[in-house]
LOBAVEX-844295 format. One line per field, with one value per residue (C-alpha): x, y, z; chain; residue in one letter. Coordinates in steps of 0.2 Angstrom, whole numbers, plus 5000, padded with zeros to 4 digits. Example, Ala and Ser with C-alpha at 12.3 -4.5 7.8 and 13.67 -1.06 7.14 Angstrom:
<recs>
u = c(5062; 5068)
v = c(4978; 4995)
w = c(5039; 5036)
nudren = c(A; A)
lumse = c(a; s)
</recs>
This chain:
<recs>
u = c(5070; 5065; 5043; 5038; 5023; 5009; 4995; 4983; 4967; 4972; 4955; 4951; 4949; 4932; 4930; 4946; 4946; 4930; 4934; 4951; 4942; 4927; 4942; 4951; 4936; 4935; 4952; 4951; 4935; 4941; 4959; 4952; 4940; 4954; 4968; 4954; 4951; 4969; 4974; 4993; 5002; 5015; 4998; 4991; 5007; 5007; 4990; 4994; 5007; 4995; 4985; 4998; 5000; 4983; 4982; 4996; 4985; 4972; 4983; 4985; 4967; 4964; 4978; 4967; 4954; 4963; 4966; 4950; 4955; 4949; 4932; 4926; 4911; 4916; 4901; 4907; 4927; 4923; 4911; 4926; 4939; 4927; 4925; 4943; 4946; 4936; 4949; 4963; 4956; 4958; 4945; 4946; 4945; 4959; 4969; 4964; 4970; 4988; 4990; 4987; 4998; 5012; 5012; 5015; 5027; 5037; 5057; 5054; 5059; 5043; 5044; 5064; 5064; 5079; 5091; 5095; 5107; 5123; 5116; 5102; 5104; 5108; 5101; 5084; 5084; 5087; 5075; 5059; 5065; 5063; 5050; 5038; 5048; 5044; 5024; 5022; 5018; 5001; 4997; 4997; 4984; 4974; 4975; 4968; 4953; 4952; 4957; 4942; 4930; 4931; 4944; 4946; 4954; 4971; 4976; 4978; 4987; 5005; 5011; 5006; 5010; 5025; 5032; 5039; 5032; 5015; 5013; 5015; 5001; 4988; 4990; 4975; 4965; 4956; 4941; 4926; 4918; 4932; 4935; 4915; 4919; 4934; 4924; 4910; 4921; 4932; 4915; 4911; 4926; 4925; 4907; 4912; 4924; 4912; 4901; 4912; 4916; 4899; 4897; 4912; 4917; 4935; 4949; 4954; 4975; 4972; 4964; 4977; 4992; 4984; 4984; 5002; 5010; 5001; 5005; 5022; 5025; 5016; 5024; 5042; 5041; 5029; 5046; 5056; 5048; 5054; 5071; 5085; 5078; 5082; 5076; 5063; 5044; 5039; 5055; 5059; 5054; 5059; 5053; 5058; 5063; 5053; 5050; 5036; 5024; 5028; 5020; 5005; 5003; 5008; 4999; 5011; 5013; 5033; 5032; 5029; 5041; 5029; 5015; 5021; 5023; 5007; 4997; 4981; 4983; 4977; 4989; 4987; 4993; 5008; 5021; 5017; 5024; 5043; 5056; 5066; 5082; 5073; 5071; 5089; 5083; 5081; 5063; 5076; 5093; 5081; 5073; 5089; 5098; 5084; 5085; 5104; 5096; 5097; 5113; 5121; 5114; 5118; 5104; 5091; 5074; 5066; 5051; 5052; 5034; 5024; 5004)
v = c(4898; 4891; 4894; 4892; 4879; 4875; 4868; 4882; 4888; 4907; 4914; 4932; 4944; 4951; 4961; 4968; 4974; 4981; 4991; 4995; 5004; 5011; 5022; 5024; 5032; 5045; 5048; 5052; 5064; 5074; 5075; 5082; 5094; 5099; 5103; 5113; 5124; 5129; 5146; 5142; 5135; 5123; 5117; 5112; 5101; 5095; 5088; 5081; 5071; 5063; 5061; 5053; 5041; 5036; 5032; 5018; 5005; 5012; 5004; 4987; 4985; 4988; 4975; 4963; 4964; 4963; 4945; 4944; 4941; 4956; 4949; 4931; 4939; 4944; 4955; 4962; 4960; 4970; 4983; 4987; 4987; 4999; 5010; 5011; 5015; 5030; 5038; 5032; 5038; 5021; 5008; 4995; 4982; 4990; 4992; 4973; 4967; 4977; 4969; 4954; 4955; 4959; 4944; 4934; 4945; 4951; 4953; 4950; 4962; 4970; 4975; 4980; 4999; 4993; 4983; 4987; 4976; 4982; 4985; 4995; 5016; 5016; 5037; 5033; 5019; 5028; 5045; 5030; 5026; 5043; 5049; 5035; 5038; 5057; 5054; 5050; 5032; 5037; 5049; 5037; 5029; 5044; 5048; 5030; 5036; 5051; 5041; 5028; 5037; 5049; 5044; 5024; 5018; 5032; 5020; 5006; 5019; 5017; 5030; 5018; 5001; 5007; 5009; 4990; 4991; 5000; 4986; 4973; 4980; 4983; 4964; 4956; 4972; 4978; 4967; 4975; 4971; 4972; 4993; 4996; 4989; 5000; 5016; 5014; 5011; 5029; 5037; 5034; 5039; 5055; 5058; 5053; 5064; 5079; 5076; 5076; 5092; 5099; 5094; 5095; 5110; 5104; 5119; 5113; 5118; 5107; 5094; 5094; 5095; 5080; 5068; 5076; 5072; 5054; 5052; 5055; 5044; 5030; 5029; 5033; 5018; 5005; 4995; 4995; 4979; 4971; 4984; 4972; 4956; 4938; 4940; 4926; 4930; 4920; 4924; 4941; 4950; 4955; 4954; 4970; 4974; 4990; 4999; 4994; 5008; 5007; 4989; 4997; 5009; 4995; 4978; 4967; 4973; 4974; 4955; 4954; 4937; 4930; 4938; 4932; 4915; 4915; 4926; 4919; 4923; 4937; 4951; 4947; 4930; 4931; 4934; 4915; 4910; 4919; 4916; 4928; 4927; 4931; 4950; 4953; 4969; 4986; 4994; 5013; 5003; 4998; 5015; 5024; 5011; 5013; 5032; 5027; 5023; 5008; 4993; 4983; 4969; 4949; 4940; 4933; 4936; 4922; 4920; 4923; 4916; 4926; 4926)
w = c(5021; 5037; 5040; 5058; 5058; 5071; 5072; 5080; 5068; 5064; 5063; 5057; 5071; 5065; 5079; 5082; 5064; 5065; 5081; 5073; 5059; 5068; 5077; 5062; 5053; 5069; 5069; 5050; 5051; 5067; 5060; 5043; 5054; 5065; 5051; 5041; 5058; 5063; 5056; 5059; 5044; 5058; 5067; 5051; 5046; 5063; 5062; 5043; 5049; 5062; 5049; 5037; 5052; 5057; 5037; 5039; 5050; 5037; 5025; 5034; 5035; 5014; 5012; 5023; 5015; 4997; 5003; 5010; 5028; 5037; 5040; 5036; 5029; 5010; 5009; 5025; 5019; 5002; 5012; 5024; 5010; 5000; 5014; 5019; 5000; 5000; 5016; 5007; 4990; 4978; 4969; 4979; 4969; 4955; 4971; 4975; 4958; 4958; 4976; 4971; 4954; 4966; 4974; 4958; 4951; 4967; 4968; 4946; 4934; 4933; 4951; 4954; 4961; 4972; 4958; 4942; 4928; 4922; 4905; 4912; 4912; 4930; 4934; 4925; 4938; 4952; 4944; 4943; 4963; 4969; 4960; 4968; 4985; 4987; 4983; 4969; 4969; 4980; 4968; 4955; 4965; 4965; 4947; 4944; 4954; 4941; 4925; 4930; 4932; 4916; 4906; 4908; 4890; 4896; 4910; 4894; 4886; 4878; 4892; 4906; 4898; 4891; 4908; 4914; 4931; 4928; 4914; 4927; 4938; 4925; 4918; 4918; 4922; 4906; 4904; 4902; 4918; 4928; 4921; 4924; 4941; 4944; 4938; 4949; 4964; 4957; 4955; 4972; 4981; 4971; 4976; 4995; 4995; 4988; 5001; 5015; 5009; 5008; 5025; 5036; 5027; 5025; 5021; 5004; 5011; 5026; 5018; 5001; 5016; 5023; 5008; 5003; 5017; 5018; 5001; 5004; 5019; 5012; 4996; 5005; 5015; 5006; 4998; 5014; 5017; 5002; 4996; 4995; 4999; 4991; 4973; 4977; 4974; 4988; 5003; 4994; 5008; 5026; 5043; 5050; 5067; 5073; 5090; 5101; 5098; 5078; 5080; 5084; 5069; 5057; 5062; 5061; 5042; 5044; 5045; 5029; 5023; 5036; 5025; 5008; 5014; 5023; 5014; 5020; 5038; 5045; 5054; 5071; 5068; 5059; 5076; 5078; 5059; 5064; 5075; 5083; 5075; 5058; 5062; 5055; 5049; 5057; 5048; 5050; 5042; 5026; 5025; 5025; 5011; 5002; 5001; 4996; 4980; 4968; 4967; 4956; 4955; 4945; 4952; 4939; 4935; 4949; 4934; 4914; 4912; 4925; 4920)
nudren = c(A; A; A; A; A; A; A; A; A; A; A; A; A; A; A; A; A; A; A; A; A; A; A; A; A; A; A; A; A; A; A; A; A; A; A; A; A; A; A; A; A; A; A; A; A; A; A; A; A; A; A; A; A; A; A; A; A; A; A; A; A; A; A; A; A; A; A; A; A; A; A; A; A; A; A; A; A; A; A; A; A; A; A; A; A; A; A; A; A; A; A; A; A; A; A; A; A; A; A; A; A; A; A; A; A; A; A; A; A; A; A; A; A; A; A; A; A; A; A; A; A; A; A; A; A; A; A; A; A; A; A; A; A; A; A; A; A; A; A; A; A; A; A; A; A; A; A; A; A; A; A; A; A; A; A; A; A; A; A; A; A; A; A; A; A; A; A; A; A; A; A; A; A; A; A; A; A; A; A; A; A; A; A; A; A; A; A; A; A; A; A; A; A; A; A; A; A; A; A; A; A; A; A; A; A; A; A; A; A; A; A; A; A; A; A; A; A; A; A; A; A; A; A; A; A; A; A; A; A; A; A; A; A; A; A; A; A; A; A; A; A; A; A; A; A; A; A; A; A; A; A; A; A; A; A; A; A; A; A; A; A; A; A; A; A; A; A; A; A; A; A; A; A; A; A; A; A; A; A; A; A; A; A; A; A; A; A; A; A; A; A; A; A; A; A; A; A; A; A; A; A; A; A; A; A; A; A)
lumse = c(x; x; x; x; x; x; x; x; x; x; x; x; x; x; x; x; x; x; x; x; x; x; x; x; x; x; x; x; x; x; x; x; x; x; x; x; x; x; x; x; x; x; x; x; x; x; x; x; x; x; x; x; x; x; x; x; x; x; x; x; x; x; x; x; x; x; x; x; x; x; x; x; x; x; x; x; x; x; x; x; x; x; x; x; x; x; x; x; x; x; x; x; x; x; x; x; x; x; x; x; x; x; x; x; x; x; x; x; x; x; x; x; x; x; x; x; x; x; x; x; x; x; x; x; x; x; x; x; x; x; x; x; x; x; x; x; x; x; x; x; x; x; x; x; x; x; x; x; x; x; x; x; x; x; x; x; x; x; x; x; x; x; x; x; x; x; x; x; x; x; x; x; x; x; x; x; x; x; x; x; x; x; x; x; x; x; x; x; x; x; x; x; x; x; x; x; x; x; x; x; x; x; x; x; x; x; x; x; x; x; x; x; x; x; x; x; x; x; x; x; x; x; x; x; x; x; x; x; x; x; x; x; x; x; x; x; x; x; x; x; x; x; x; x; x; x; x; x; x; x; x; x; x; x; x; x; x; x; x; x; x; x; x; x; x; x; x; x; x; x; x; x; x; x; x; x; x; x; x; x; x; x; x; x; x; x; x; x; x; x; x; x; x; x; x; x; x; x; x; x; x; x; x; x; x; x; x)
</recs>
């Protein structure tokens, strides 16, 4: 697969991201206040979907960070992933290590929500899609803040690393220093969170509608960007066509086979690593095939000996 080359230094936009997060962080606080003042259940949904929106670019910017691109700082890079960690409610650094465990085991058989083999049972394939799809896969992210902080040695439980794509994530993960790590970072989103509450005085049905319907449109479209790609841990991924005003939400994160192939530079650079005939793909189309549910597939594991 063809990968656009140039010679121009992509530097990390320090200020833009810093900016970008600054009026993230308002939007999140007032959004929160507002939701928990409204005493009409549709005004209350209406601002959670807001919400759930203004978490996606929220998103974008942990995922910078998790490859230490959001600022050329690292104190400042991990400072800014942290914080953006505590709105989204994850460790960063546990959400770090599964990011960067999907890199090395993309489009494998430890990460296939889309494909499944003939001799696989083809409705507990499709159950393990839509569980995630409907919300579930966020909070999963949010139990993790829980299991860390109180209950750590679960997570390595036979429940969890039984499961063939839960296994993959957690590879690597249970050191000693790396869990202590984890469960100071869980202990301090927890105690963020407390705080604002004490504070703001957030409604706890505003702010649990919220998170819901975040979690739910987060985990709903978080594979659209690699659903039926080339079974290829490096191309398995798409860049996805999307409405102008959608490009502004995302970042640039719907190029993501421009991010997987350059995974190193940062989101407002990637337009200049694609060519215009390689947005074969409508961001809606993917969303709606993937709702379809899982196919067929003959294709083989692209890596049998993933570390």
């Amino acid at each position: 697969m063809e990968v656009l080359t140039t010679n121009k230094k992509f530097t990390i936009p320090n200020a833009i991201n810093i900016i970008a997060v600054i009026i993230l962080s308002f939007l999140y606080f007032i959004l929160l206040i507002t939701a928990s003042k409204q005493q009409h259940w549709y005004w209350m949904i209406g601002i959670s979907i807001l919400f759930g929106i203004i978490m996606i670019p929220v998103y974008t910017l942990i995922h910078e960070a998790e490859h230490n691109i959001i600022n050329s700082n690292l104190f400042i890079n991990n400072l800014l992933g942290g914080w953006l960690c505590c709105l989204f409610i994850a460790p960063f650094s546990f959400f770090k290590h599964c990011h960067l465990r999907h890199h090395k085991k993309n489009r494998t058989d430890l990460e296939m929500w889309d494909l499944y083999y003939e001799h696989q049972d083809k409705w507990k394939k499709y159950g393990k899609l839509y569980f995630v799809s409907i919300g579930f896969g966020y909070l999963s992210v949010v139990l993790s803040v829980i299991l860390f902080s109180f209950a750590p040695k679960l997570i390595y439980s036979d429940f969890f690393t039984k499961q063939t794509e839960a296994a993959g994530f957690l590879q690597g993960s249970n050191t000693i220093k790396k869990i202590r790590v984890f469960k100071i970072e869980s202990i301090l989103v927890i105690i963020f969170h407390v705080v604002c509450f004490y504070i703001f005085k957030y409604n706890w049905t505003a702010w649990v509608s919220c998170y819901l319907i975040h979690g739910f449109i987060w985990s709903s479209q978080n594979y659209v960007n690699h659903a039926f790609s080339p079974r290829d841990i490096i191309n398995g991924a798409h860049n996805l066509k999307v409405p102008t005003w959608l490009k502004l939400i995302y970042l640039n994160f719907n190029l993501h086979l421009a991010h997987h192939q350059n995974p190193k530079i940062p989101w407002i650079h990637l337009p200049d690593f694609i060519k215009d005939e390689n947005h074969k793909i409508s961001f809606f189309k993917n969303y709606i095939r993937l709702w379809k549910g899982p196919i067929i597939t003959t294709e083989p594991d692209p890596s049998k000996d993933i570390e």
